[in-house]
GUSEMAR-381107 format. One line per 3 residues: number of its first residue (from 1); their letters; for each residue x, y, z of N, C-alpha, C, O, CB. Coordinates in steps of 0.2 Angstrom, whole numbers, plus 5000, padded with zeros to 4 digits. Glycine has a CB too. Layout:
GUSEMAR-381107
NUM) a) X Y Z X Y Z X Y Z X Y Z X Y Z ~ ... .
This chain:
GUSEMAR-381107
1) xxx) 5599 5624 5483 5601 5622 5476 5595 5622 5472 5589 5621 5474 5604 5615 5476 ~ 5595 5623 5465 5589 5625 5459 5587 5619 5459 5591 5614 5460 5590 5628 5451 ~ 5582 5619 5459 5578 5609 5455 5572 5612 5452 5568 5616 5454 5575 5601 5464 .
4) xxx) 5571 5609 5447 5568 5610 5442 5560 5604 5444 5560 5598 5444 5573 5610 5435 ~ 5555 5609 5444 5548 5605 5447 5546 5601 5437 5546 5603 5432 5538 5614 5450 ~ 5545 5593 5441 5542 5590 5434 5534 5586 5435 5533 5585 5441 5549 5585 5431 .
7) xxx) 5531 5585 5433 5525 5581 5435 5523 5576 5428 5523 5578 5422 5519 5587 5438 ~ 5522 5571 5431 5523 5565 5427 5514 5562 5427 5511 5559 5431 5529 5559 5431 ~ 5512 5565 5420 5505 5560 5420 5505 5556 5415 5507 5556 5410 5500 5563 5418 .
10) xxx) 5501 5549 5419 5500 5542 5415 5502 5542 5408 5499 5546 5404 5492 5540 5415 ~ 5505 5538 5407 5504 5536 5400 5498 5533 5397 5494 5529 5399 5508 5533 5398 ~ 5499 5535 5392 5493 5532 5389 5493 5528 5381 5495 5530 5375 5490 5537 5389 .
13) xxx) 5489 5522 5382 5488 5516 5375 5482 5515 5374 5477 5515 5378 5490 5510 5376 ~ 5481 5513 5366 5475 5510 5364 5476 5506 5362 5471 5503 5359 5473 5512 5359 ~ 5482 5501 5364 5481 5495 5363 5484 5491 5367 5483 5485 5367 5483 5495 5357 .
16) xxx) 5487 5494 5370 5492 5490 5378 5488 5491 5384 5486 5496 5387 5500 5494 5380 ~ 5487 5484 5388 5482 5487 5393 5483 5492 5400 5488 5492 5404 5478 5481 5397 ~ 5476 5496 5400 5480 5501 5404 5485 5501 5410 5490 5505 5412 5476 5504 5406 .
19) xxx) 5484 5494 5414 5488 5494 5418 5495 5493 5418 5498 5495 5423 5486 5490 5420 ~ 5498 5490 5410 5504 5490 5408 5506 5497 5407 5512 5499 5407 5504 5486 5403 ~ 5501 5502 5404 5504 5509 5404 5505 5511 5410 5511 5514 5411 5500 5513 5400 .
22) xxx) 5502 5511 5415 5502 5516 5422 5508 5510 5426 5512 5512 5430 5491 5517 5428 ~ 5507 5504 5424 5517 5504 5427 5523 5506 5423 5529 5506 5426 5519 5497 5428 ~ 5522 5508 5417 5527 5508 5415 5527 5518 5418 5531 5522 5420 5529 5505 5406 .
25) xxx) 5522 5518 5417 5523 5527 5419 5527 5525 5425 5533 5524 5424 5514 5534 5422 ~ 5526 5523 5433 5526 5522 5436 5534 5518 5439 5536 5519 5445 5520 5520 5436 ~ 5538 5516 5434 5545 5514 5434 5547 5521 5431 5552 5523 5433 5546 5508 5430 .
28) xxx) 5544 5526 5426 5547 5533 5424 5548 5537 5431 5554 5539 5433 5542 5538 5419 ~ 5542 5537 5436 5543 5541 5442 5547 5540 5448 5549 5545 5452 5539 5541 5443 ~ 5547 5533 5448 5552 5530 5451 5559 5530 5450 5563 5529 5455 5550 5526 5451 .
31) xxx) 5562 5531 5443 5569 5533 5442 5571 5539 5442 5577 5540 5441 5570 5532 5437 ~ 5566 5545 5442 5565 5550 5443 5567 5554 5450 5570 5559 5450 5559 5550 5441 ~ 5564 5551 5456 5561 5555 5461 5569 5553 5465 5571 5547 5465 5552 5552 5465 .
34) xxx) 5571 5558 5469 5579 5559 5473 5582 5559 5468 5587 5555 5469 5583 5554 5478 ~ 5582 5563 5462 5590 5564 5456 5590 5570 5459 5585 5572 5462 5591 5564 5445 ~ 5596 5572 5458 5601 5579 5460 5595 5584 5454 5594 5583 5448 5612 5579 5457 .
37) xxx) 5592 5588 5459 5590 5596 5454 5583 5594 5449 5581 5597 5444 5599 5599 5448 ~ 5582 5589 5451 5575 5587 5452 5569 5585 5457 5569 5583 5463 5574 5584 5449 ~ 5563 5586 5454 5559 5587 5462 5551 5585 5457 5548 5589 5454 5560 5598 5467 .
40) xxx) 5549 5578 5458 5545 5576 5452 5535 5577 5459 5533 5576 5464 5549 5563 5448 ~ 5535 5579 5455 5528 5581 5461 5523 5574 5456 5525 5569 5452 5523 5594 5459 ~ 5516 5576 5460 5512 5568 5460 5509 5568 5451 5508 5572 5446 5503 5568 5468 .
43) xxx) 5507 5560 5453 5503 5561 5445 5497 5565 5443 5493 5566 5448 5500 5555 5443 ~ 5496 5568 5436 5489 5573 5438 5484 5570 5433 5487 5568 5428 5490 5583 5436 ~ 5479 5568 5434 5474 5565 5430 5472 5568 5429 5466 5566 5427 5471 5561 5431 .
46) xxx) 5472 5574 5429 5466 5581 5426 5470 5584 5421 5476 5582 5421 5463 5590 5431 ~ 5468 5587 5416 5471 5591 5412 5476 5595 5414 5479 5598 5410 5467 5593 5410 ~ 5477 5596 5420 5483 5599 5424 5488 5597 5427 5488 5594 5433 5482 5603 5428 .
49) xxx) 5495 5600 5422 5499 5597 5428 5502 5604 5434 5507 5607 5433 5506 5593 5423 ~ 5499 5604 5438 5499 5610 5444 5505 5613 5443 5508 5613 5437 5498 5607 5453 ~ 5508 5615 5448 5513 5621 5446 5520 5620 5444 5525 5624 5445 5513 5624 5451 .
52) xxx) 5521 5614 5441 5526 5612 5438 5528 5615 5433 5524 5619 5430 5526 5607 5437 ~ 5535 5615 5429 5538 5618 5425 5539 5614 5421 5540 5617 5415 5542 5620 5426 ~ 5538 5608 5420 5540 5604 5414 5533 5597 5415 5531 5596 5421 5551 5602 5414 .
55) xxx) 5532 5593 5412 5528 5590 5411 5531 5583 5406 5535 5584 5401 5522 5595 5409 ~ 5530 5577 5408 5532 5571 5404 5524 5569 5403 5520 5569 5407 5538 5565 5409 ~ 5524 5566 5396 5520 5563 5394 5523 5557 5391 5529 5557 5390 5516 5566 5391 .
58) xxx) 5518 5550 5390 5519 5546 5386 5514 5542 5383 5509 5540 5386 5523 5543 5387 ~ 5515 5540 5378 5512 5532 5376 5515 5526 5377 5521 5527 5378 5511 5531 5368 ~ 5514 5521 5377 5515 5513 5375 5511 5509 5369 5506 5507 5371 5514 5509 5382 .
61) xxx) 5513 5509 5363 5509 5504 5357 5511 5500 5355 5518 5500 5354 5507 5507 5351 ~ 5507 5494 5353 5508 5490 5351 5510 5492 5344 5508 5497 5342 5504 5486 5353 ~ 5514 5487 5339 5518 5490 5334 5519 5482 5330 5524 5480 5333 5526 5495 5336 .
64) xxx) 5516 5479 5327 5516 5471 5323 5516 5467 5331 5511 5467 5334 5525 5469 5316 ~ 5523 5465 5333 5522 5459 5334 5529 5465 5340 5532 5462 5345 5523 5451 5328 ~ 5529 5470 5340 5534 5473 5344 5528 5479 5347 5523 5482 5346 5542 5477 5339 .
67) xxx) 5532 5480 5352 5530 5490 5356 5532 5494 5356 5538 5492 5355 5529 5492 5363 ~ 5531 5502 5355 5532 5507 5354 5531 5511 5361 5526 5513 5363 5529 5507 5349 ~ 5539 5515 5364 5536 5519 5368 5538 5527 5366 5543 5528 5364 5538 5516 5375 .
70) xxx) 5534 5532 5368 5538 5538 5367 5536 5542 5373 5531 5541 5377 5536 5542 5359 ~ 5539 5546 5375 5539 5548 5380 5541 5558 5378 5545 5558 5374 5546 5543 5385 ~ 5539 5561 5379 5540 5568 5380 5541 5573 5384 5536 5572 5388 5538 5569 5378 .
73) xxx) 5544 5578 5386 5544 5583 5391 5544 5589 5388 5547 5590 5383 5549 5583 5396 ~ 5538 5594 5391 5534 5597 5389 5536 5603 5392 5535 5603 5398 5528 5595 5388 ~ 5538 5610 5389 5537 5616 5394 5532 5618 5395 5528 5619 5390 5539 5622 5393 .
76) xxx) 5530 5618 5402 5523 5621 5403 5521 5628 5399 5516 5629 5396 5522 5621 5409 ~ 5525 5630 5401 5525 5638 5399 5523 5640 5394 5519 5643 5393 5530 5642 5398 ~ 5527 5637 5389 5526 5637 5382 5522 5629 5378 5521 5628 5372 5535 5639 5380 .
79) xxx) 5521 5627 5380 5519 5622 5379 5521 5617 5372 5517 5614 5369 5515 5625 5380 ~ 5530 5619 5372 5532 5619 5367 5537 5610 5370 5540 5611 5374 5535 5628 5364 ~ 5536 5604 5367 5541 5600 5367 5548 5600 5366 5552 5599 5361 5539 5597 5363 .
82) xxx) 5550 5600 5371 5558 5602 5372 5562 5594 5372 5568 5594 5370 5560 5607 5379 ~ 5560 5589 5374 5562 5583 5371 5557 5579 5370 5551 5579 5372 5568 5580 5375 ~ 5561 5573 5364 5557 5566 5362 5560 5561 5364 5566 5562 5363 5557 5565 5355 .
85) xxx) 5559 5556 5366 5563 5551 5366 5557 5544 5363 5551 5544 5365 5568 5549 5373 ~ 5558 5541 5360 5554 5534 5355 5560 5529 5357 5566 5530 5357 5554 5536 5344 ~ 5557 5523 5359 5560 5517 5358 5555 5510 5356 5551 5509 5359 5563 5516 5363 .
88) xxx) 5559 5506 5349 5553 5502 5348 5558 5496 5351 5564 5496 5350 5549 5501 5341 ~ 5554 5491 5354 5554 5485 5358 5552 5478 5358 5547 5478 5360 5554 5486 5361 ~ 5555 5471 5357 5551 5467 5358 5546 5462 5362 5543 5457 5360 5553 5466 5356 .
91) xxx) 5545 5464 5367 5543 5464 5374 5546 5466 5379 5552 5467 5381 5541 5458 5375 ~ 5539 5466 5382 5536 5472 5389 5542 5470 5395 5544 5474 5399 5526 5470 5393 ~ 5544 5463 5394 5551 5461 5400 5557 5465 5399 5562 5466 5403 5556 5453 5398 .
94) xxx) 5554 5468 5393 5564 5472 5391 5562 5482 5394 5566 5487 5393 5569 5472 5377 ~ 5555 5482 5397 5555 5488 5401 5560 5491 5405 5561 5497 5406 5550 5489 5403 ~ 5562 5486 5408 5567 5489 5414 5571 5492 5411 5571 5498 5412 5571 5484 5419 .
97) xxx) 5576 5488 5407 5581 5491 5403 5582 5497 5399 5587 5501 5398 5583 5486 5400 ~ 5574 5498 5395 5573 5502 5390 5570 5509 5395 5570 5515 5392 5566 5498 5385 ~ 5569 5508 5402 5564 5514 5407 5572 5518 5409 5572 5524 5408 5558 5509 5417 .
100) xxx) 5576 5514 5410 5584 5515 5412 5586 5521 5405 5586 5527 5404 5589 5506 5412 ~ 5587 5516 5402 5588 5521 5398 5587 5529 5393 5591 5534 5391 5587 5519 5398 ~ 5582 5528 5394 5577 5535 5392 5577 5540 5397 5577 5546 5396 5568 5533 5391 .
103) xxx) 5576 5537 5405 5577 5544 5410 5582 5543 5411 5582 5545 5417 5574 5545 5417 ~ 5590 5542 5408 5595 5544 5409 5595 5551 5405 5597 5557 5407 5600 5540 5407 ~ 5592 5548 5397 5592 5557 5393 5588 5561 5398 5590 5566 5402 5587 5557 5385 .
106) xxx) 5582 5560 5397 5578 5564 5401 5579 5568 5408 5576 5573 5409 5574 5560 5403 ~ 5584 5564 5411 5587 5568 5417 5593 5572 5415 5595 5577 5417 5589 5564 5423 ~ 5595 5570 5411 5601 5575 5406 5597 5580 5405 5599 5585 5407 5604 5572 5398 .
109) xxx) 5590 5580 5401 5590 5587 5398 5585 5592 5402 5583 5597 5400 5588 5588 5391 ~ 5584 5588 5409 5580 5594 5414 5585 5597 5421 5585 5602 5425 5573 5588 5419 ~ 5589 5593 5420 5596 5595 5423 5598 5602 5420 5599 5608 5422 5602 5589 5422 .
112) xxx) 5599 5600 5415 5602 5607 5410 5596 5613 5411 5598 5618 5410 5602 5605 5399 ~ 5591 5612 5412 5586 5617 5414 5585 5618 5419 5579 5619 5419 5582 5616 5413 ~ 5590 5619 5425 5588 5623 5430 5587 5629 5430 5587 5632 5425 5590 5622 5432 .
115) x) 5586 5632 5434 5586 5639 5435 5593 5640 5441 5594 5646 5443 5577 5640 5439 .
């Protein structure tokens, strides 16, 4: 069966401490890894994401007195943003719900991208 290679690097903040970003990455990958027709390889802390086809990035920012997350998946190939997803939030407790969320789209539109 097709499964489409994805590789998930750290998110990243300038204002949320890093550790809060590298778990929220880290609940992305975890909702990610055994979905049907995906196949999420390790995190890449270099400027490469190895031989994957699609690439997720994100931030976490702080935004007044709320956070901001956006999350993207990237063709490698083209290197062109094929989805966005943004959610603003009032604390970091409501990640679970908000992490649920977003990789439901997210696996929606890498699903549609198999090969």
């Amino acid at each position: 069966t097709a499964r489409v290679l994805v590789s998930i690097k750290p998110f990243v903040s300038k204002s949320v401490d890093k550790d809060i970003a590298f778990a929220v990455t880290a609940k992305f990958k975890n909702k990610l890894l055994n979905k049907p027709g995906i196949k999420v390889s390790s995190f890449f802390n270099t400027g490469s994401f190895g031989n994957a086809e699609y690439g997720i990035i994100g931030s976490i920012e702080k935004s007044g007195s709320s956070l901001v997350l956006v999350v993207k998946i990237i063709d490698i190939r083209t290197s062109a943003v094929v989805h966005l997803e943004h959610k603003k939030f009032e604390s970091i407790s409501n990640i679970n719900s908000i992490s649920h969320e977003m990789t439901q789209r997210l696996l929606y539109v890498l699903q549609r991208r198999k090969k």
